[in-house]
C-alpha positions in Angstrom: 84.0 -167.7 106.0 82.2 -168.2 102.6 84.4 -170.5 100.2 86.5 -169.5 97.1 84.5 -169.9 94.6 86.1 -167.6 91.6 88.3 -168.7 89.1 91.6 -168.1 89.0 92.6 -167.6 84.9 95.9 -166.8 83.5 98.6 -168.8 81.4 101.1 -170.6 83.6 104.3 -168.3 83.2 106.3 -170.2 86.1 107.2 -173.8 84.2 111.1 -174.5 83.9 112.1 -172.5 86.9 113.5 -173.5 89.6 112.9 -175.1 93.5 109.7 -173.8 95.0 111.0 -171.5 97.4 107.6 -169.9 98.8 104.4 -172.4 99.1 101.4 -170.5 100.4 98.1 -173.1 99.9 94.7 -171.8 100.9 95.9 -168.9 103.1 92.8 -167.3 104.6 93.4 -163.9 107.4 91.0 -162.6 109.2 90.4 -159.6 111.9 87.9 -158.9 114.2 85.9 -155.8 113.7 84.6 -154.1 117.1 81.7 -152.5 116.8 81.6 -151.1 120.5 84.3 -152.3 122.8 83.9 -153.6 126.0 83.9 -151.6 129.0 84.3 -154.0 132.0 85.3 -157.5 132.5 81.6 -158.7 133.2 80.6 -157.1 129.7 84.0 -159.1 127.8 82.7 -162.0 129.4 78.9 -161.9 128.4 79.9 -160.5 125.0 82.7 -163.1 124.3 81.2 -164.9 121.0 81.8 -162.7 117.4 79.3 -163.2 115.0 80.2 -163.7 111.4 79.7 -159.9 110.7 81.9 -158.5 113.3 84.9 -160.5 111.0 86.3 -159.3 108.4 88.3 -161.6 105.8 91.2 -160.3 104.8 92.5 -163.0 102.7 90.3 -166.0 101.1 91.9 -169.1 99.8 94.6 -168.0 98.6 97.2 -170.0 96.7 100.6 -169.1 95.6 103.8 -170.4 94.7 107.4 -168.4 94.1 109.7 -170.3 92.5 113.7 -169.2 92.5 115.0 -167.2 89.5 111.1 -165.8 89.4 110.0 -162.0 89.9 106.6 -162.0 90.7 104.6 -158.6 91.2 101.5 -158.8 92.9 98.7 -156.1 91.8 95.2 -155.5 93.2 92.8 -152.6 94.0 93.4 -150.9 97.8 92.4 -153.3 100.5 92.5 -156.5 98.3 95.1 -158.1 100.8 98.1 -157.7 99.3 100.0 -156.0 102.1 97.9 -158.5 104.4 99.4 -161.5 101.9 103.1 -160.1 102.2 103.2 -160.2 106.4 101.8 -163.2 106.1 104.7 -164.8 103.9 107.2 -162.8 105.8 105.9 -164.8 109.2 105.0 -161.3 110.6 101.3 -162.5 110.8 99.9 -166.1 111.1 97.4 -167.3 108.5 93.9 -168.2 110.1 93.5 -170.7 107.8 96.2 -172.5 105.2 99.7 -173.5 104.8 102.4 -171.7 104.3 106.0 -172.8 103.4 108.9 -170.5 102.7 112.7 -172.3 102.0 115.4 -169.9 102.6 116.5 -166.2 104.0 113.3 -164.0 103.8 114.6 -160.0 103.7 111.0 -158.1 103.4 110.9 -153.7 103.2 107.2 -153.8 103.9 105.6 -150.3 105.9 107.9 -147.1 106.8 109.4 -147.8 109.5 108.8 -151.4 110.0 111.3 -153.2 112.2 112.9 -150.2 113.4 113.4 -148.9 116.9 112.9 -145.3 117.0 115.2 -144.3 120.0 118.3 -146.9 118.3 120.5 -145.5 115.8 120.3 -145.8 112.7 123.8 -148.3 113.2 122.0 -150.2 116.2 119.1 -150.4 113.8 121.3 -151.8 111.1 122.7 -154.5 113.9 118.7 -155.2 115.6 117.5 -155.7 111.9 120.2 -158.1 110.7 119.8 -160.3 113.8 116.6 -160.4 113.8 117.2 -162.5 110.3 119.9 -164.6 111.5 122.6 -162.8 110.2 126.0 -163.1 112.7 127.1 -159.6 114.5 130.8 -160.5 112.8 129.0 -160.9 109.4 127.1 -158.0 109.9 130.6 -156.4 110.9 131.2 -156.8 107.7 128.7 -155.7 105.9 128.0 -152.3 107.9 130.6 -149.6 105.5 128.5 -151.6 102.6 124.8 -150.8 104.3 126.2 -147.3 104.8 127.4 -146.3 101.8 124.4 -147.8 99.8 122.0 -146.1 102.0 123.8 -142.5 101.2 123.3 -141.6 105.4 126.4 -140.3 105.9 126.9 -139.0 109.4 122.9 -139.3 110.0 123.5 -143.2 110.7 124.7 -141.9 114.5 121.0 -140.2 114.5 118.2 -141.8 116.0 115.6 -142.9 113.4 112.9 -140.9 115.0 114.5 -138.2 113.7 114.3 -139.7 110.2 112.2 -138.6 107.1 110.5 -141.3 105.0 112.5 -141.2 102.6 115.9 -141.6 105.2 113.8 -144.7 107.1 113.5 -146.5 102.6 117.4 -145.7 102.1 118.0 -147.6 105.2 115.7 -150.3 105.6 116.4 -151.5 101.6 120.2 -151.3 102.1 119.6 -153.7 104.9 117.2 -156.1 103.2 119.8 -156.1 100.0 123.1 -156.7 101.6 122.5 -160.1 103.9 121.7 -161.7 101.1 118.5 -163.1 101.0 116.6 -166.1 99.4 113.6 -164.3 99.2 113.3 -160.4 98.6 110.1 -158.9 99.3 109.1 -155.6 98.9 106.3 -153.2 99.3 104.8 -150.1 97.6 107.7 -148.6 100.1 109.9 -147.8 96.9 107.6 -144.6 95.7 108.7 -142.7 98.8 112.4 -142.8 97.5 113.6 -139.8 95.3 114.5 -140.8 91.5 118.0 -141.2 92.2 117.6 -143.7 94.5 114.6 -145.5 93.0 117.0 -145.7 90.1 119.8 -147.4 92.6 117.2 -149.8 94.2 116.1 -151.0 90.6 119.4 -151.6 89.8 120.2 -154.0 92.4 116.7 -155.3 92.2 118.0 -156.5 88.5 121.2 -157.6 90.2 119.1 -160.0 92.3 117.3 -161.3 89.2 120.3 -162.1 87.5 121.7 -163.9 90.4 118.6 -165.9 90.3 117.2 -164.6 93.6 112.7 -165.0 93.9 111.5 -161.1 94.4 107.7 -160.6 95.4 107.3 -157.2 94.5 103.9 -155.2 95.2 103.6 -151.9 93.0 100.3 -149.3 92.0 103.1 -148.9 89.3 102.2 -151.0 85.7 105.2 -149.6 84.2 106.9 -151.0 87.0 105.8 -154.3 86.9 105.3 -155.0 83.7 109.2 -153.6 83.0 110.0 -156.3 86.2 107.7 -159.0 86.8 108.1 -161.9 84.8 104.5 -162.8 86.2 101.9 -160.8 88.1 99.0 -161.8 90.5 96.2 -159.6 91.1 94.2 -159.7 94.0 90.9 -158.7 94.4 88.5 -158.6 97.8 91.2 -161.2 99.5 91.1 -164.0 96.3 93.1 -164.1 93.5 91.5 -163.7 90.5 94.5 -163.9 88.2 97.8 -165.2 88.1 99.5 -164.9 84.8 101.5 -162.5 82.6 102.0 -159.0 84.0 100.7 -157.4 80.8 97.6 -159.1 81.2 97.4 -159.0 84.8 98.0 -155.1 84.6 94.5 -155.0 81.8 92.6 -157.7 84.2 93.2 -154.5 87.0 91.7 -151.7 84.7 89.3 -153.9 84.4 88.4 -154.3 87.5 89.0 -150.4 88.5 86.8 -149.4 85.8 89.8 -147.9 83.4 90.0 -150.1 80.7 92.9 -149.2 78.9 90.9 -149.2 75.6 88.4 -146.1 75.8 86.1 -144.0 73.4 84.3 -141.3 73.5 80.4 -141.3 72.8 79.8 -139.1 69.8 76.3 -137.2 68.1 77.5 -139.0 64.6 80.0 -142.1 65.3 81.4 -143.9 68.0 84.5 -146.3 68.1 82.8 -149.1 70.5 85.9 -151.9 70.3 89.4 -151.6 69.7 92.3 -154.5 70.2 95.6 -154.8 69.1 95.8 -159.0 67.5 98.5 -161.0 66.2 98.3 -161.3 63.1 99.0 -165.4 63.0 96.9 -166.8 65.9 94.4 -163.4 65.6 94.2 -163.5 69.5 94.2 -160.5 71.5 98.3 -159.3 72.6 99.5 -157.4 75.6 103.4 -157.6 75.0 104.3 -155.5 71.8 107.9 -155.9 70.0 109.7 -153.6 68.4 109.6 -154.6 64.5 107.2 -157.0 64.9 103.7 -157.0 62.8 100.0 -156.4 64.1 96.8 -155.9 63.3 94.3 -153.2 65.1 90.5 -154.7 64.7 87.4 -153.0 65.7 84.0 -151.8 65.2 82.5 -148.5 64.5 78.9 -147.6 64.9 77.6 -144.7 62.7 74.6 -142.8 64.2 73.4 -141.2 60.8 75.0 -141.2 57.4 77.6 -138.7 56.3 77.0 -136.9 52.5 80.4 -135.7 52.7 82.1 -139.2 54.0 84.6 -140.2 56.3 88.6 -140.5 56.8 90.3 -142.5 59.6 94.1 -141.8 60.7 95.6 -144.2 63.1 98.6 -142.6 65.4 101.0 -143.7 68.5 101.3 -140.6 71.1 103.9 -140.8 74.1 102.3 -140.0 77.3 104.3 -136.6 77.6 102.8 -134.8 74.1 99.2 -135.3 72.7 100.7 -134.9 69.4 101.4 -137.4 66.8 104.9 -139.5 67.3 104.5 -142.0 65.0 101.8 -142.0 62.1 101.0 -145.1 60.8 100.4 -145.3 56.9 98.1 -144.9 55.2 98.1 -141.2 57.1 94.2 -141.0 55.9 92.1 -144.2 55.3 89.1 -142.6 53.2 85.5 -144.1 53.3 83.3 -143.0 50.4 79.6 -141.1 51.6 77.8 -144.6 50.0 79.6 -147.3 52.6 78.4 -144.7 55.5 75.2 -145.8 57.0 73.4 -145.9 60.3 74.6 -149.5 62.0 78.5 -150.9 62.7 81.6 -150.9 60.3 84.2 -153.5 61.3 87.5 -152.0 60.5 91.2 -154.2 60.5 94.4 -152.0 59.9 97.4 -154.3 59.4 100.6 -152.3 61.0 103.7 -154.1 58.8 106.0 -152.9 61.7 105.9 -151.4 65.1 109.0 -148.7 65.3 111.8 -149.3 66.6 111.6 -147.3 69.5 111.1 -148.8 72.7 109.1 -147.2 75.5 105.4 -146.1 76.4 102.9 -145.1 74.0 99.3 -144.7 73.1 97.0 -146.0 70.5 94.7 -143.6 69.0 92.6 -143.8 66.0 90.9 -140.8 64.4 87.1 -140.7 63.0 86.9 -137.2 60.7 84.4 -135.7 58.2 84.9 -132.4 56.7 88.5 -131.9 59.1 86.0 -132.3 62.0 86.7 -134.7 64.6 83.4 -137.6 65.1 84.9 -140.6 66.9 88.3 -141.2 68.8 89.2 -144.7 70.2 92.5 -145.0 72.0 94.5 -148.0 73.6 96.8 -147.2 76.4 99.5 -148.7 77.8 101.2 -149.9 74.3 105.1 -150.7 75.8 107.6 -151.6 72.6 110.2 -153.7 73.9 113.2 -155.2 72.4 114.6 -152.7 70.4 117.4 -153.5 67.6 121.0 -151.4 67.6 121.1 -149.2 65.1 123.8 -147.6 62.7 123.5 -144.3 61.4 125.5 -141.9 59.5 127.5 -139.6 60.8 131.0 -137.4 60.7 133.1 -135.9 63.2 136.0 -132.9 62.7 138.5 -132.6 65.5 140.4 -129.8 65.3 144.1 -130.0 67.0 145.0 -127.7 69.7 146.6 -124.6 69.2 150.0 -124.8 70.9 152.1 -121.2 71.8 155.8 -121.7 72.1 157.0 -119.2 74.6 161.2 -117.5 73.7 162.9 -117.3 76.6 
């Protein structure tokens, strides 16, 4: 197995929390990869050493630690490890090399189906799963109306779970994990099967567990997700982890890596908007968490292929994912550059926003490049979430008129 050599970068986001509940220290996985299986015992015998090639490394050196009170999401291209990393931390599979060591109840939802007996019930399912994690038959007694009701099953509980669609087999295995009570929640990408009604419910106790100060390891293709969860993120990539850190950061880090950068341009004949970041406007370093109400500053560069006898205006605008047009335009709604400060080479622009609005939820940045009402340039930077919106009062009145009442003579 080659060593670890890449560098692991990211601010510490886990200090001041509590007891180290999962301690995973240089955690390497492999599997064997057969090439052309073995037909007789004579052959199994002769062709009993793997070379290096016929193994295939999962997992390299990884380090981690999960602290209680801490959600951490864990990110990463497909086949970076991260379902690999989860059964390993769940003690479904044993680590080739490494340590790991994991201090309370450990309730995982990991692939459809997992842990279920198709030919049980869905209630002898309920009772096989809790015992398998040490919960008593009279707790899970208990417990069962709970599991039930969560789970929405109704009468189908009596069913066996062969009979079960994927999303019946989520409803039932994430009722179980939630209700004994665990440490140590961990969950797969299993959640995106549910429908939004019950995504909704899982999230919802997902926050319950958070404020109880429960450690969730949470694995998502969802940013939104685990940006609007995580209160750190660790992306994965080709078994190692490459970044462990804040999940806005983490989330860029994995455009990056896919080759989607949030921040994109297009190439154009006449001008092209090459760099675009959002900066705080104090330390001038690049952001990734954006406030509602607070100031920033968008800084970039344009490059201007040839010059423009009629000049230039910029317009800088936040869209919502849902509608191209403008939600919210920033002033001044045209920034207007005079024919004789338009040449061929790079402008370097800075537009100070005094305030993002007060209106939390997803949007885009997009900045406009125009001569003669003619679009030239476009830069944009996805993936801007305001958070922490204020309560606001506004004016209103409301007439209620009273109810008409007939009086019947006898």
């Amino acid at each position: 197995m080659s060593e670890n050599t890449g560098e692991v970068v990211g601010e510490n986001v886990s200090e001041n929390l509590g007891e180290v509940l999962i301690d995973a220290h240089g955690v390497s996985k492999k599997f064997a990869s057969y090439h052309r299986r073995a037909t007789s015992l004579k052959e199994r015998l002769v062709r009993q050493e793997q070379t290096e090639s016929d193994v295939f490394w999962a997992l390299k050196g990884v380090d981690l630690q999960v602290h209680r009170g801490e959600t951490v999401g864990l990110i990463g291209p497909n086949g970076s490890g991260k379902s690999t990393l989860l059964k390993v931390l769940s003690g479904i599979l044993r680590p080739n090399d490494g340590q790991v060591k994991v201090t309370g109840r450990v309730s995982s939802l990991l692939e459809l189906g997992a842990g279920f007996d198709g030919e049980l019930t869905g209630r002898e399912n309920i009772y096989l799963n809790a015992a398998l994690l040490g919960v008593p038959r009279s707790v899970t007694d208990g417990l069962f109306d709970e599991i039930v009701e969560f789970s929405e099953l109704g009468e189908f509980i009596e069913f066996p779970v062969k009979h079960y669609s994927s999303g019946m087999y989520v409803r039932l295995g994430f009722s179980v994990a939630v209700h004994i009570d665990p440490d140590i929640l961990i969950i797969d990408e299993v959640l995106a099967v549910g429908d939004a009604a019950f995504q909704k419910k899982c999230l919802d106790r997902i926050a319950d567990f958070q404020k109880r100060g429960k450690a969730i390891l949470f694995v998502s293709h969802s940013a939104g997700l685990i940006e609007q969860l995580c209160n750190r993120a660790v992306l994965l990539s080709h078994g190692q982890v490459i970044f462990d850190g804040r999940p806005g950061e983490a989330v860029a880090q994995l455009n990056h890596v896919l080759g989607v950068d949030r921040v994109e341009s297009e190439k154009g004949e006449i001008a092209t908007v090459t760099e675009m970041n959002i900066l705080d406007p104090v330390s001038g370093e690049a952001i990734d968490e954006f406030q509602c109400g607070a100031s920033v500053v968008v800084q970039g560069v344009i490059d201007w292929n040839e010059p423009l006898p009629a000049g230039a205006k910029l317009s800088l605008h936040l869209t919502s994912p849902a509608d191209k047009d403008p939600v919210i335009e920033i002033e001044p709604l045209w920034h207007f550059v005079p024919a004789g400060e338009i040449s061929p080479g790079q402008s370097q622009f800075e537009w100070v926003i005094d305030a993002l609005p007060d209106m939390p939820g997803d949007f885009t940045l997009n900045l406009g490049v125009y001569t003669q009402e003619i679009l030239i340039a476009h830069g944009r930077i996805g993936g801007v979430r305001l958070q922490g919106a204020t309560r606001r009062t506004i004016g209103g009145a409301l007439t209620l008129e009273h109810p008409q009442t007939t009086l019947k003579r006898a």
